[in-house]
C-alpha positions in Angstrom: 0.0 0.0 0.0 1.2 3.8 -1.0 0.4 6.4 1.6 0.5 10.2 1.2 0.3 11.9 4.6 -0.4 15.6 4.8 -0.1 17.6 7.9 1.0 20.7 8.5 4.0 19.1 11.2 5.4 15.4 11.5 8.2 16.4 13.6 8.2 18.3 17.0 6.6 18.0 20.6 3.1 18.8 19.5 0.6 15.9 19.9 -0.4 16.5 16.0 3.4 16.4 14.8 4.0 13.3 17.0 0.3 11.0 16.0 1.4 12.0 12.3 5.1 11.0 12.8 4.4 7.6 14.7 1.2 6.8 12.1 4.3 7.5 9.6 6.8 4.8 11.1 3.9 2.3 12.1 3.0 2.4 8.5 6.5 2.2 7.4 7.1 -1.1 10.2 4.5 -2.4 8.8 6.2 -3.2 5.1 4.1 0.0 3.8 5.1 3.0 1.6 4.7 6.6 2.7 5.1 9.8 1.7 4.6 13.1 3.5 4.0 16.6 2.9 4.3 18.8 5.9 6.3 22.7 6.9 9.2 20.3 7.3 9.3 20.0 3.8 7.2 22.0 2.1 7.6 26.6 2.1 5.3 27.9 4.6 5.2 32.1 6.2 6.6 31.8 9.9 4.2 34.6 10.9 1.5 34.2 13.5 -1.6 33.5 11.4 -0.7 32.9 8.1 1.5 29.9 8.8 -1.8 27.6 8.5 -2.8 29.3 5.2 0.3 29.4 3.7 0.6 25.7 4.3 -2.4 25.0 2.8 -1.4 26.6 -0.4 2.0 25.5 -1.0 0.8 21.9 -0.3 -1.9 22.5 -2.5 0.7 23.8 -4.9 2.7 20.2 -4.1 -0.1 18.1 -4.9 -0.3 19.7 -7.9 2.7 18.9 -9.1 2.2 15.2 -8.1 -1.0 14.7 -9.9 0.6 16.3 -13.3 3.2 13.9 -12.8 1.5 11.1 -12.3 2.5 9.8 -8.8 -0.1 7.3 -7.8 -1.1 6.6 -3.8 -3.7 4.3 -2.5 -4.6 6.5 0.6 -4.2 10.1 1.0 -4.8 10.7 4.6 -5.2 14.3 5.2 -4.7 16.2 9.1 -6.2 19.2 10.2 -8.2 21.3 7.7 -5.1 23.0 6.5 -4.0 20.0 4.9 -7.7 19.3 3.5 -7.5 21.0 0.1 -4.2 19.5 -1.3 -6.2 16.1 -0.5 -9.1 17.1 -2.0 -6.8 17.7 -5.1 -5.8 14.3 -5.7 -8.3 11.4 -7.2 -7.3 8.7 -4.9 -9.5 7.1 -1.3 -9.3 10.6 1.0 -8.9 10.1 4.8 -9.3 13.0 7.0 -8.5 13.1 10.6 -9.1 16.7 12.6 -7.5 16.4 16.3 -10.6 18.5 17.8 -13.3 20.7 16.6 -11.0 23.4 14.4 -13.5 25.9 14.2 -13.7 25.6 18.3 -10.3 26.3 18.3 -10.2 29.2 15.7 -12.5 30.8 17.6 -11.1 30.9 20.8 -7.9 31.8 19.1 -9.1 35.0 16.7 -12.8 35.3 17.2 -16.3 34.4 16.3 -15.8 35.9 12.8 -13.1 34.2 12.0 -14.8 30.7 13.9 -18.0 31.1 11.7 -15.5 30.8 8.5 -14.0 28.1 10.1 -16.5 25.7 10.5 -17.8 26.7 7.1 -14.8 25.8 5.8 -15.1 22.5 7.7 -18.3 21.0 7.6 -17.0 21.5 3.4 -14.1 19.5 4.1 -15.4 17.2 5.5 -17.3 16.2 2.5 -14.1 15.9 0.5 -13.1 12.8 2.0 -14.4 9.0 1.5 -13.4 8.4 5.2 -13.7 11.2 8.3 -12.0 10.4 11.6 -11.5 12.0 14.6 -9.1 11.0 17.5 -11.9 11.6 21.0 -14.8 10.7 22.0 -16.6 14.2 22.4 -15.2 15.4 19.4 -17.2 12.4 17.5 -20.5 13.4 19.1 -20.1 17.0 18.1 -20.0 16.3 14.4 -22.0 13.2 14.3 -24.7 16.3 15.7 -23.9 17.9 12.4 -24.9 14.5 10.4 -21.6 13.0 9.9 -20.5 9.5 9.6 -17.7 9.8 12.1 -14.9 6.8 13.0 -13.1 7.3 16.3 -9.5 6.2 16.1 -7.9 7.8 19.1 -4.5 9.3 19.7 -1.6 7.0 20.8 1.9 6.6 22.2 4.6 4.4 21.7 5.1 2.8 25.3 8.4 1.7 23.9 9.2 5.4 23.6 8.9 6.1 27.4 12.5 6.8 28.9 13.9 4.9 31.9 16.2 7.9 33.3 14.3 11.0 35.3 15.7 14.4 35.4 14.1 16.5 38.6 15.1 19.4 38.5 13.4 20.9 41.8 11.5 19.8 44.9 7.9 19.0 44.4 8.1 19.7 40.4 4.6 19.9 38.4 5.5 19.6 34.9 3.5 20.9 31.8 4.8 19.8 28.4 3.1 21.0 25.0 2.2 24.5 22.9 2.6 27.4 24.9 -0.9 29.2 23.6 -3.9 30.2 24.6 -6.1 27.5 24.5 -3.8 25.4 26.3 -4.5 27.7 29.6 -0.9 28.1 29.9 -1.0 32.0 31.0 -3.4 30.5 33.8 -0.3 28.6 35.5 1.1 32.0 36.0 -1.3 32.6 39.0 -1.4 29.3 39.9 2.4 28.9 41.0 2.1 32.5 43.0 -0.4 30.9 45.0 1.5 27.5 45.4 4.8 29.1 46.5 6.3 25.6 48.2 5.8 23.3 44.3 7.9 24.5 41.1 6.3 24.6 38.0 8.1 24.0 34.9 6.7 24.5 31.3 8.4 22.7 28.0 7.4 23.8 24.5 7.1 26.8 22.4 4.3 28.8 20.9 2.6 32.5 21.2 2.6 33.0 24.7 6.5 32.1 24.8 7.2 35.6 25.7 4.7 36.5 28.2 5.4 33.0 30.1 9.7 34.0 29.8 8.7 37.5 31.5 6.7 35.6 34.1 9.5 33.8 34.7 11.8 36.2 35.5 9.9 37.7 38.1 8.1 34.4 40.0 10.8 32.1 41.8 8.9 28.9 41.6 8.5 29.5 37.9 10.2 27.9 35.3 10.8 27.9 31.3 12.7 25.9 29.3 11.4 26.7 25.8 11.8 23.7 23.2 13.0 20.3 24.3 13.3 17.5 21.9 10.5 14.6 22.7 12.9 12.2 24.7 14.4 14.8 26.5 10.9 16.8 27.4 9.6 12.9 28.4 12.7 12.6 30.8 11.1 15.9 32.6 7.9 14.7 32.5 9.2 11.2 34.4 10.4 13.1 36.9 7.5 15.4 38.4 5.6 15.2 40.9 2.2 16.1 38.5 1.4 16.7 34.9 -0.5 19.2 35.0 -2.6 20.3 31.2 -4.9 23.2 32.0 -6.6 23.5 28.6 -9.3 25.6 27.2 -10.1 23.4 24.0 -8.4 19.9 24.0 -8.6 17.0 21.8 -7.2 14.0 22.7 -3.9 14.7 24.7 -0.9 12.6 23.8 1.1 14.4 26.7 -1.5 12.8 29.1 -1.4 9.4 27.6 2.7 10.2 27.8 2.3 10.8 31.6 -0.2 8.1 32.3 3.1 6.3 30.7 5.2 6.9 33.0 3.2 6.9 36.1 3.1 10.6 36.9 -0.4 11.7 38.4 -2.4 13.6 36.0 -4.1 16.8 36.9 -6.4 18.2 33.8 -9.0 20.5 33.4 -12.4 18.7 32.4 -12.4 19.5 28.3 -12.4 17.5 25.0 -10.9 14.5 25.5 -9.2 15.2 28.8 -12.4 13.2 30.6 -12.2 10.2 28.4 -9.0 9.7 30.2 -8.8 10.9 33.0 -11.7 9.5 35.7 -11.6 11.0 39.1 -9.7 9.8 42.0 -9.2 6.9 39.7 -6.7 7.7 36.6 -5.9 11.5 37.9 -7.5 14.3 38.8 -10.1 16.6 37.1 -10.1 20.5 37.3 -12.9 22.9 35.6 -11.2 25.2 32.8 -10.7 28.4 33.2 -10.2 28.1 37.0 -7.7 28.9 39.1 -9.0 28.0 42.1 -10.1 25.0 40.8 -6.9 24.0 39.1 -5.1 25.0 42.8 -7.1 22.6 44.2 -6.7 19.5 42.0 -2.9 20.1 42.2 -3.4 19.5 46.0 -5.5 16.8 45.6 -3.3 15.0 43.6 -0.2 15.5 45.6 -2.5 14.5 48.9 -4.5 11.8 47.6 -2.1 10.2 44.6 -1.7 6.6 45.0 0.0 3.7 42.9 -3.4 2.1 42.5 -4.2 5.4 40.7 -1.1 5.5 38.7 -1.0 1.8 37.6 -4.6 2.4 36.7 -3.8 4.9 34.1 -0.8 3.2 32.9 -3.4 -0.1 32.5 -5.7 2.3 30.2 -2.6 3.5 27.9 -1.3 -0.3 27.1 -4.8 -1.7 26.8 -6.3 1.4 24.3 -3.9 4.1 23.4 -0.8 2.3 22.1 0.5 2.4 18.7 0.0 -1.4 18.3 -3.0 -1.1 19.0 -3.9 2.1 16.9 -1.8 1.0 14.3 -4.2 -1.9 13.7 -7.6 0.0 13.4 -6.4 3.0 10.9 -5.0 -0.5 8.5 -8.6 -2.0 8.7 -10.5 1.7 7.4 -7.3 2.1 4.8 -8.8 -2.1 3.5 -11.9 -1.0 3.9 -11.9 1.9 1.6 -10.2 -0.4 -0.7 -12.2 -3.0 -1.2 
C-alpha cells in the first residue's frame, strides 16, 4: 500500500506532529510506503496566522505537481483542515482526521468571525473525504450532531518510547509539556504557581505565549521555562515530576496525558475535550474545571494528597490496553482495506 500523509507538522513535541510521525513509522514497520507533505518540507510564512494558510497553499501547490506527474497513492490521509485542500486535489480514497473541533479552536484563538468561517470551511471539508475520523470521544458526538458518519481512532503513544532515566530538576516539580498558547490555559499557571509558593512549575514547548510566560518567569521564583525540548528529553522531565498538569481551554485528545499516564506521573487536567475520556476522578488523575484557578489550585493538591500507585497503575493499564500504537496502528490499516475493497 502507498500512503501520502499531509499535515501541517510530523516532527516536534506537539501531539499532531507526533500521531502523524508515529502513524508515519507504524505504517513504514508495517512493510508500507509513505510519503509526507508537511512545513518540514514543504515553504510555509513563519508569521502568527498565516502559517496555517500558507501551508495549505504550497501543499496544495505540491499536490499539484504530483498529480501532473503522475504519482499514484492508494490513501491520501489528510490532518487538520489545513492540509484538506491538497487532499481534496488528488483522485485517490481521502482520509481525513481533525484532532478537535478546528473551528472551536479558531474561535477561541481570533474570534467568532473568524470561527463562523471556520466551520464553514469544515463541515465543506469534510465532504471531501471517503473516510472522516476524529481521535476523541466528544469530538465524534459534536459532528455526528452535524450528520456526519464519524470513526473514532484515538491518539496514541509508543510505550516503547517512554525513557527509563528522570531528570528532577526541583522539589515537588509539576511539569507541563506542549504548545505554549492560549487555548492550552498556559497564561493561567502563572497565577497558579504564586499561590502554590512551596511546588515549582516547569513548562516545556514553544508557541505565542513564549514571551509572556519567559517575563513571568523572570519575576516568580517557583517558575520555570525551558522553551523547546526534543520529545525524549521533554519525556525525561515529564518522568520526573511530581504532577502533569494540562490546563486546557479546548483539548482533543492529549498525547502528553497518555505520555504521563506512561510513565506513572499523576495527571491533573482541566475537564475538556478529550481530557475526561481519560482521566476519571480519583481513579486515573484528577479533574479541574477550565478556566479556574481555584479549581486547578485545588486538583494540584488533591493529587499531591490523595495520589496513590493504585491510581497510577490504573492509568498506565488504560494506555497499554487502548492508546498504544500497536493497537492504533491496527484500526487506521482496517478503514485504509476498507476503503479499498
Amino acid at each position: 500500500m502507498k500512503v501520502l500523509i499531509i499535515a501541517p507538522r510530523t516532527s516536534g513535541i506537539g501531539g499532531i506532529a507526533y500521531h502523524t510521525s508515529k502513524l508515519i513509522e507504524q505504517l513504514k514497520r508495517k512493510g508500507h510506503e509513505v510519503r509526507s507533505i508537511s512545513i518540514e518540507n514543504t515553504p510555509f510564512i513563519k508569521i502568527k496566522g498565516l502559517m496555517n494558510p500558507s501551508f495549505s497553499l504550497s501543499s496544495s501547490i505540491k499536490t499539484s505537481i504530483l498529480r501532473l506527474k503522475g504519482e499514484k497513492f492508494d490513501i491520501v490521509h489528510a490532518h487538520n483542515l489545513p492540509s484538506a485542500l491538497s487532499m481534496k486535489l488528488l483522485n485517490y480514497k481521502k482520509v481525513l482526521t481533525l484532532h478537535g473541533i478546528y473551528s472551536e479552536q479558531v474561535s477561541s484563538l481570533h474570534g467568532n468571525i473568524l470561527g463562523s468561517l471556520a466551520s464553514k470551511f469544515e463541515k465543506r471539508a469534510i465532504k471531501w473525504a471517503d473516510a472522516f475520523t476524529v481521535v476523541s470521544k466528544s469530538t465524534k458526538e459534536f459532528y455526528e450532531k452535524l450528520g456526519f458518519n464519524v470513526n473514532y481512532i484515538p491518539n496514541a503513544i509508543d510505550l516503547e518510547d517512554m525513557p527509563e532515566e528522570k531528570i528532577t530538576l526541583y522539589e515537588n516539580q509539576v511539569t507541563y509539556v506542549g504548545r505554549l498558547s492560549y487555548e492550552k490555559g498556559v497564561d493561567l499557571l502563572i497565577e497558579v504557581a504564586k499561590r502554590l509558593p512551596k511546588l515549582n512549575f516547569v513548562l516545556i514547548g514553544e508557541g505565542p505565549l513564549y514571551v509572556k510566560l519567559k517575563e513571568a518567569s523572570k519575576k516568580i521564583n517557583n517558575f520555570y521555562l525551558l522553551g523547546y525540548k526534543k520529545r525524549e528529553e521533554a519525556l525525561k522531565y515529564l518522568a520526573g515530576s511530581k504532577v502533569f498538569i494540562l490546563p486546557s481551554r479546548n483539548e482533543g485528545l492529549s498525547t502528553s496525558i497518555l505520555e504521563a499516564m506512561a510513565l506513572r506521573v499523576p495527571v491533573v487536567a482541566t475537564n475538556v475535550g478529550g481530557n475526561s475520556e481519560l482521566v476519571q476522578e480519583g481513579v486515573t488523575g484528577f479533574l479541574a474545571e477550565s478556566n479556574n484557578v481555584d479549581s486547578i489550585i485545588n486538583s494540584i493538591q488533591k493529587a499531591l494528597r490523595e495520589s496513590s500507585v493504585e491510581v497510577t497503575q490504573k492509568a498506565y493499564e488504560l494506555v497499554r490496553s487502548t492508546y498504544d500504537w500497536k493497537v492504533v496502528i491496527e484500526i487506521y490499516l482496517s478503514l485504509y482495506k476498507k476503503l479499498l475493497s
